[in-house]
LONU-532515 format. One record per residue (C-alpha): residue number from 1; x negated, y negated, z negated. Coordinates in Angstrom, 2 decimals. Layout:
BEGIN
R, num, c1, c2, c3
R, NUM, X, Y, Z
...
REM end
This chain:
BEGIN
R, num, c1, c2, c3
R, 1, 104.08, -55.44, -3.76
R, 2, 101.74, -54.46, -6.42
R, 3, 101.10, -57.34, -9.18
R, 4, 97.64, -57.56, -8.98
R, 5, 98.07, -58.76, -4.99
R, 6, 100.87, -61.16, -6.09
R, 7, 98.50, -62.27, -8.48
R, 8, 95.74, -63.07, -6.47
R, 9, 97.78, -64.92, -4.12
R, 10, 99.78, -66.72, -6.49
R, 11, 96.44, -68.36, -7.95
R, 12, 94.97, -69.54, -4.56
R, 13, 97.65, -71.11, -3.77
R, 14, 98.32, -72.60, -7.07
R, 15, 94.33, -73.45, -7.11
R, 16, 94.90, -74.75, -3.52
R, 17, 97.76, -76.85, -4.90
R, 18, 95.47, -77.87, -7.90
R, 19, 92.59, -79.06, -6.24
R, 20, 94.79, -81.36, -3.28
R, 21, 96.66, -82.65, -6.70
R, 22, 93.19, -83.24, -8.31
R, 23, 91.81, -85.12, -5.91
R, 24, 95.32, -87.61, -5.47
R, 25, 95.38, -88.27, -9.54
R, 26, 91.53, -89.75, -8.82
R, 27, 91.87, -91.32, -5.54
R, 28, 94.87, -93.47, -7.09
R, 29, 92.97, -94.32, -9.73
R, 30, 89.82, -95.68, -8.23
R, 31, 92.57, -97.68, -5.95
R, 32, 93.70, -99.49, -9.36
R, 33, 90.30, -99.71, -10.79
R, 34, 89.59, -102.09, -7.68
R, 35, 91.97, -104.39, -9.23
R, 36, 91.05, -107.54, -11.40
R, 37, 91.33, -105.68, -15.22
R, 38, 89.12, -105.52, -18.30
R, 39, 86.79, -103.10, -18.94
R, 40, 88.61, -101.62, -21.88
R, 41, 91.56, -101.05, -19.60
R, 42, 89.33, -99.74, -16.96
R, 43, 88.06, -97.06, -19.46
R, 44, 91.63, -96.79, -20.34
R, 45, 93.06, -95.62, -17.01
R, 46, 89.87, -93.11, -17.14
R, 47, 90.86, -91.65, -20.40
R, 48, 94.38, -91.23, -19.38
R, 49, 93.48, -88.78, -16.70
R, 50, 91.83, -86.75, -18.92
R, 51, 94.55, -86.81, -21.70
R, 52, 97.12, -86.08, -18.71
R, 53, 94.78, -83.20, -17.52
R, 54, 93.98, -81.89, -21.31
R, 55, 90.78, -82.23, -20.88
R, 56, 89.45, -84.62, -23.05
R, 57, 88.10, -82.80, -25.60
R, 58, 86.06, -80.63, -23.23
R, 59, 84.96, -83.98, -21.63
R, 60, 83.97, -85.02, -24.79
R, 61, 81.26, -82.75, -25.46
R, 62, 79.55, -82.95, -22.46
R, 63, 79.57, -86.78, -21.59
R, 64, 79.14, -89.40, -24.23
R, 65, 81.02, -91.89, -22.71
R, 66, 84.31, -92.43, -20.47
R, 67, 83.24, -94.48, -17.17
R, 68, 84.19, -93.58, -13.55
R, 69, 81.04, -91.66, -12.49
R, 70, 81.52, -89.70, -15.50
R, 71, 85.13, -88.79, -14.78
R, 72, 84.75, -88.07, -11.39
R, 73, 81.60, -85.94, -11.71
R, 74, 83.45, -83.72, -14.37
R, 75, 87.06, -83.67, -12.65
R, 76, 85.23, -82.94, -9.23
R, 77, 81.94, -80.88, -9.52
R, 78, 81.84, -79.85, -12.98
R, 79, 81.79, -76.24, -12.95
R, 80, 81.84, -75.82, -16.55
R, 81, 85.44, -77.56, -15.87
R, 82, 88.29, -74.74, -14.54
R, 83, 90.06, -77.71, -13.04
R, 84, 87.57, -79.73, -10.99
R, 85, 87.97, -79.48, -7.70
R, 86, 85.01, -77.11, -7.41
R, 87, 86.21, -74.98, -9.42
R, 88, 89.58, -75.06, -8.09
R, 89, 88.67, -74.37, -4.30
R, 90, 85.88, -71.91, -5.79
R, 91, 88.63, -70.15, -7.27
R, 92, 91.17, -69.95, -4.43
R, 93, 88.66, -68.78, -1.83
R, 94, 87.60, -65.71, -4.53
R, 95, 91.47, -64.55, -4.83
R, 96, 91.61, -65.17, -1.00
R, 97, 88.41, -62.42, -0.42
R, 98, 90.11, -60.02, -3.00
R, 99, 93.18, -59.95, -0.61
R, 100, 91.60, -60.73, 2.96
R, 101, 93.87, -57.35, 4.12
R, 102, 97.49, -59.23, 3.43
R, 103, 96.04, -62.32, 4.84
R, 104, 95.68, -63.34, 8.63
R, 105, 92.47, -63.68, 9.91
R, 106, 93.33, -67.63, 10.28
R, 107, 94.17, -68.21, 6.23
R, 108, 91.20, -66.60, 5.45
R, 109, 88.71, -68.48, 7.49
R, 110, 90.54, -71.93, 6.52
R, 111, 89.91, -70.81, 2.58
R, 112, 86.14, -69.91, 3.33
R, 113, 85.25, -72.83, 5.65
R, 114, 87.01, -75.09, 3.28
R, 115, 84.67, -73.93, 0.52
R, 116, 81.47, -74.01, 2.69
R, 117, 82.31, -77.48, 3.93
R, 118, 83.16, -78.53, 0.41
R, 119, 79.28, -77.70, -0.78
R, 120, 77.83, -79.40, 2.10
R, 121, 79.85, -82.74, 1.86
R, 122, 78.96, -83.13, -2.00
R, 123, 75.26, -82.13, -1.70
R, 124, 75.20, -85.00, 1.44
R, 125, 76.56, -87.19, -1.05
R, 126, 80.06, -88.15, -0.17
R, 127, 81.56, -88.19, -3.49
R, 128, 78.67, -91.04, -4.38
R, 129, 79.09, -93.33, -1.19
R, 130, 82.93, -92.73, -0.23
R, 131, 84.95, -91.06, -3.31
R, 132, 88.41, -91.59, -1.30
R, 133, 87.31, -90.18, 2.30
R, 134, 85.96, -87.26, 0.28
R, 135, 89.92, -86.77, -1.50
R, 136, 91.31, -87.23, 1.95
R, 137, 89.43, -84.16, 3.21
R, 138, 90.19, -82.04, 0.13
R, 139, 94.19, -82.85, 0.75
R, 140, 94.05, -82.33, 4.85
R, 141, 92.34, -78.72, 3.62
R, 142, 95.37, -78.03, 1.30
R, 143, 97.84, -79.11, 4.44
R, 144, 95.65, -77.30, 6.62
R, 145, 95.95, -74.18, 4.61
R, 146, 99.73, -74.29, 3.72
R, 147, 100.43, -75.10, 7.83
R, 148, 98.15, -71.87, 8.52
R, 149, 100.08, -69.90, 6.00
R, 150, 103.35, -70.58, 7.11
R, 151, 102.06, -70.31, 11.13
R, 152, 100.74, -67.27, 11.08
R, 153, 101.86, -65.04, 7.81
R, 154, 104.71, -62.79, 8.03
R, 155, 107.12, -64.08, 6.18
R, 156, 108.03, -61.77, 3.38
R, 157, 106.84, -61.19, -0.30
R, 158, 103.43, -62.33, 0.12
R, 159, 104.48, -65.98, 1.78
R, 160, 107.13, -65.98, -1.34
R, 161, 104.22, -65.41, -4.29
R, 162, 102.32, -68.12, -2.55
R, 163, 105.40, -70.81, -1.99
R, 164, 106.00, -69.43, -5.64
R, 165, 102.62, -71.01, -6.74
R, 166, 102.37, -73.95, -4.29
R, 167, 105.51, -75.27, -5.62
R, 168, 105.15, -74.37, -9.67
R, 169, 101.22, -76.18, -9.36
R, 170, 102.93, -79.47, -7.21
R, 171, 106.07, -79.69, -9.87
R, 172, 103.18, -79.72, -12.72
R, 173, 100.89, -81.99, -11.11
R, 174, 103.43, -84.76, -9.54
R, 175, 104.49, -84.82, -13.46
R, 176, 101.30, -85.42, -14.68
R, 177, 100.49, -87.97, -12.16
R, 178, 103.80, -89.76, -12.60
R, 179, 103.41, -89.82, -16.63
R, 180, 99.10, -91.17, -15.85
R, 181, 101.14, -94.73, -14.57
R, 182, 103.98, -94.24, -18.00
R, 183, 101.35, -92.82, -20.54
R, 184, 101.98, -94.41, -24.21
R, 185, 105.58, -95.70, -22.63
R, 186, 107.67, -95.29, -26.17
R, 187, 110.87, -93.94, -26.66
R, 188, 113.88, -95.80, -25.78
R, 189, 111.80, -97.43, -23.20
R, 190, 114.26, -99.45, -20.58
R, 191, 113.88, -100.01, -16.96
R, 192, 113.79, -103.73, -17.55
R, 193, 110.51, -103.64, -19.76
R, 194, 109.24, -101.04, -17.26
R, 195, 109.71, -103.34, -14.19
R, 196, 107.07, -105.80, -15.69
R, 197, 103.82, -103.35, -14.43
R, 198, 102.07, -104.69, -11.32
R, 199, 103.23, -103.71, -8.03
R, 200, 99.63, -103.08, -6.82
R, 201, 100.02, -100.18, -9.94
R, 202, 103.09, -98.54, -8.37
R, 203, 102.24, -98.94, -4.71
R, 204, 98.95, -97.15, -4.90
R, 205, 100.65, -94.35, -7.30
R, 206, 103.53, -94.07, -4.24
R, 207, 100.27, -93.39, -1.48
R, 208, 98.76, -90.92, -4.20
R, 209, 101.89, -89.01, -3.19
R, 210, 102.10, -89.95, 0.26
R, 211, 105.11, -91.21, -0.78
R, 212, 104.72, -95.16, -0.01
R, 213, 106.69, -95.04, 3.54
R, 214, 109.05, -92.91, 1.60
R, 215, 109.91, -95.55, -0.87
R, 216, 110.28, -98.04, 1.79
R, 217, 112.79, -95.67, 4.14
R, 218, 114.88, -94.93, 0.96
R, 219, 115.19, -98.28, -0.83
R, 220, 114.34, -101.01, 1.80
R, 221, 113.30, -103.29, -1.24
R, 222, 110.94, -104.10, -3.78
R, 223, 109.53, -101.24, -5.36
R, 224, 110.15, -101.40, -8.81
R, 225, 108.95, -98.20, -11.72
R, 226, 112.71, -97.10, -12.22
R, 227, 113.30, -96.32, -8.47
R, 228, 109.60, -94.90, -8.45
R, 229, 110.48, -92.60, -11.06
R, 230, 113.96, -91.62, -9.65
R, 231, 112.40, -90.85, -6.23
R, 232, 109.26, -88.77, -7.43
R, 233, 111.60, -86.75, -10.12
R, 234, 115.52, -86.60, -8.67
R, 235, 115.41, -87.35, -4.98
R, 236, 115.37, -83.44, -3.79
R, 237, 114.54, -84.99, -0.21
R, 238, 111.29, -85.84, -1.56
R, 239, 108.11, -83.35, -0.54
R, 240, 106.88, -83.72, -3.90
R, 241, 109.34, -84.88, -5.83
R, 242, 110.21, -82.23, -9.45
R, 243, 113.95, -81.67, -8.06
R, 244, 112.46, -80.70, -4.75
R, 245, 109.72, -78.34, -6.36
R, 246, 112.13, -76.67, -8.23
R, 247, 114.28, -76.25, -5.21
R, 248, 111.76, -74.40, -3.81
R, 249, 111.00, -72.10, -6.70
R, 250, 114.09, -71.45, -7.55
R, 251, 114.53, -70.20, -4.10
R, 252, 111.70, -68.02, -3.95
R, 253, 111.99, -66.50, -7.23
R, 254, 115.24, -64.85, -5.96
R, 255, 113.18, -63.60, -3.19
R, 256, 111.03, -61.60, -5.34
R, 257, 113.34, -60.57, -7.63
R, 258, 113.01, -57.53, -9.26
R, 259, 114.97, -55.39, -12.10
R, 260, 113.37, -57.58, -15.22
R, 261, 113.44, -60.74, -13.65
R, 262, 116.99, -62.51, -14.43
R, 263, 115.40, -64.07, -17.54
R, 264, 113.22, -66.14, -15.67
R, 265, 115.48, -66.75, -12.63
R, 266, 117.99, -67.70, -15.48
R, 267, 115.25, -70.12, -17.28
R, 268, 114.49, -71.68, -13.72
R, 269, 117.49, -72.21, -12.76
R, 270, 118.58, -73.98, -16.22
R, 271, 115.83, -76.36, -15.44
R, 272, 116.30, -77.08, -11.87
R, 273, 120.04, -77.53, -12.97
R, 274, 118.67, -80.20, -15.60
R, 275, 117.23, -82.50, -12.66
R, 276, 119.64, -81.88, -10.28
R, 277, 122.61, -83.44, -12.40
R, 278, 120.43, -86.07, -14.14
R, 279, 120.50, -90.30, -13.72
R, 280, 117.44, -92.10, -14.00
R, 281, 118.91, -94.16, -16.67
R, 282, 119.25, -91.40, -18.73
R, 283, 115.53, -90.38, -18.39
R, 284, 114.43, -93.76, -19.10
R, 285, 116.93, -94.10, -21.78
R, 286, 115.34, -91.05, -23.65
R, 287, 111.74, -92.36, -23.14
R, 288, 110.21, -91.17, -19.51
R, 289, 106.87, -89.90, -21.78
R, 290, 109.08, -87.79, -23.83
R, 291, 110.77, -86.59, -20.48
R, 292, 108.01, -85.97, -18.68
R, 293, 106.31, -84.05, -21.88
R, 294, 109.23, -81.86, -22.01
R, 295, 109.26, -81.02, -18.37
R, 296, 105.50, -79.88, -18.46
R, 297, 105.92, -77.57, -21.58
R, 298, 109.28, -76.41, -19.75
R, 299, 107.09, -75.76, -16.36
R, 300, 104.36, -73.91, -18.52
R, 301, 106.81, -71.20, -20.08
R, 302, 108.04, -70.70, -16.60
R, 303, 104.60, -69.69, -15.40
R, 304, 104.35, -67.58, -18.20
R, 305, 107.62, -65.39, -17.62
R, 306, 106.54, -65.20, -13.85
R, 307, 102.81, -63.80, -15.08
R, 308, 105.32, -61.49, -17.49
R, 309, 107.60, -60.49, -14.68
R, 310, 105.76, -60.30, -11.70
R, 311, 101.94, -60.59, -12.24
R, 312, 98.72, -59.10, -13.81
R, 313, 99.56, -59.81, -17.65
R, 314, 96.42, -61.64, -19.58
R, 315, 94.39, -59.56, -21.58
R, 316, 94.87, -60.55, -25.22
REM end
């Protein structure tokens, strides 16, 4: 397959990915905003999104102050933001249309209606007068488009570059929502000082996932951060979970293997190795922050080898 058409469909489905992931890091945290809390820790929660996402400093110099309206308005329709959710299903539909020959007719048309129906909800104002029935439509369009892809696509390289890039986008973003609920945790952090956050906290960051039924099929119990954390990072029978991610592109990457490749298949497999042998109490042990830090610079270096090995390089 040439590089440039593994690139292009590599990025919609990692801007696919990005957007659904987008839209669950908001919707759980105007679910915990609800709840009785200062104002300072209001802004708080606000400001951690944007540290999470690296995007404060770009927030910065186009809003003067960190409220909800503001944060949603930049992380949703901003298009001077690469990671709103504008710009994210913007961006998927154009590397869709640069391919629409390796696609079926049906993934094509769910990209481009997705994008047409995502201009028409905001200008009606659904992001004003229902935030969280406009991120429910924004993830049944990412389902809808990865249960198109897989329905009709044959499957060969091009289904592998875009599991490739559903599953290295969901391992990022299921960190960074994970570490929004454990942001400032220190190091050395245990799972008895964890267990004192509210359970309202953890049971709307389990339904960000659509992991709350989950949780209650695999413990039967109270839910409590340290089993939170082992079942969104080390329970590989977890959609979203990073041991299950990396299952997945660890697979695929020996799909589309090629002669330069072993590298990368070695890096990825090094760290899907590192979650599947690791205890919770080791993670929280070595500070989940500092865990979950490492895992996101390890997860960036492996998109970079697969851009070296497989995709169109970046023009320096």
């Amino acid at each position: 397959m040439l590089s440039r058409t593994a690139d292009h469909l590599f990025w919609m489905a990692r801007y696919t990915e990005r957007a659904e992931n987008t839209a669950r890091m908001l919707d759980v945290n105007i679910q915990t905003s609800m709840l009785p809390q200062s104002a300072i820790d209001a802004a708080q929660g606000w400001r951690a999104i944007l540290g999470i996402s690296e995007l404060q400093s770009v927030y910065d110099t186009r809003y003067n102050e960190v409220n909800a309206k503001n944060v949603l308005d930049f992380m949703v329709r901003d298009p001077a933001n690469p990671s709103s959710i504008v710009s994210c299903l913007t961006a998927a539909r154009e590397n869709a249309r640069a391919i629409r020959g390796t696609l079926t007719t049906e993934v094509w048309e769910t990209q481009n209606t997705t994008w047409l129906d995502m201009q028409k909800r905001l200008d009606r104002g659904l992001l004003q007068t229902d935030p969280s029935h406009f991120f429910e439509w924004v993830k049944y369009r990412s389902h809808l488009s990865r249960g198109v892809t897989l329905g009709t696509m044959l499957k060969d390289e091009a289904v592998y570059f875009i599991r490739l890039g559903t599953f290295l986008e969901r391992a990022d973003n299921t960190a960074r929502i994970l570490d929004v609920k454990f942001h400032g945790g220190k190091k050395g952090s245990h799972a008895e000082e964890l267990t004192q956050r509210d359970f309202y906290y953890w049971s709307a960051l389990l339904r960000s996932v659509s992991a709350f039924e989950i949780y209650r099929q695999v413990y039967r119990d109270v839910i409590t951060p340290e089993r939170v954390a082992e079942l969104l990072i080390l329970r590989g029978d977890m959609p979203r979970s990073l041991l299950a991610c990396m299952d997945e592109v660890v697979a695929n990457l020996a799909l589309v293997r090629n002669d330069v490749s072993a590298e990368t298949e070695r890096f990825a497999g090094k760290l899907h190795a590192d979650l599947r042998f690791a205890k919770i109490e080791e993670i929280l042990d070595a500070g989940l922050h500092d865990s979950l830090t490492e895992f996101l610079e390890r997860i960036f270096e492996l998109g970079n080898l697969i851009r070296r090995d497989f995709l169109v390089p970046l023009v320096a």
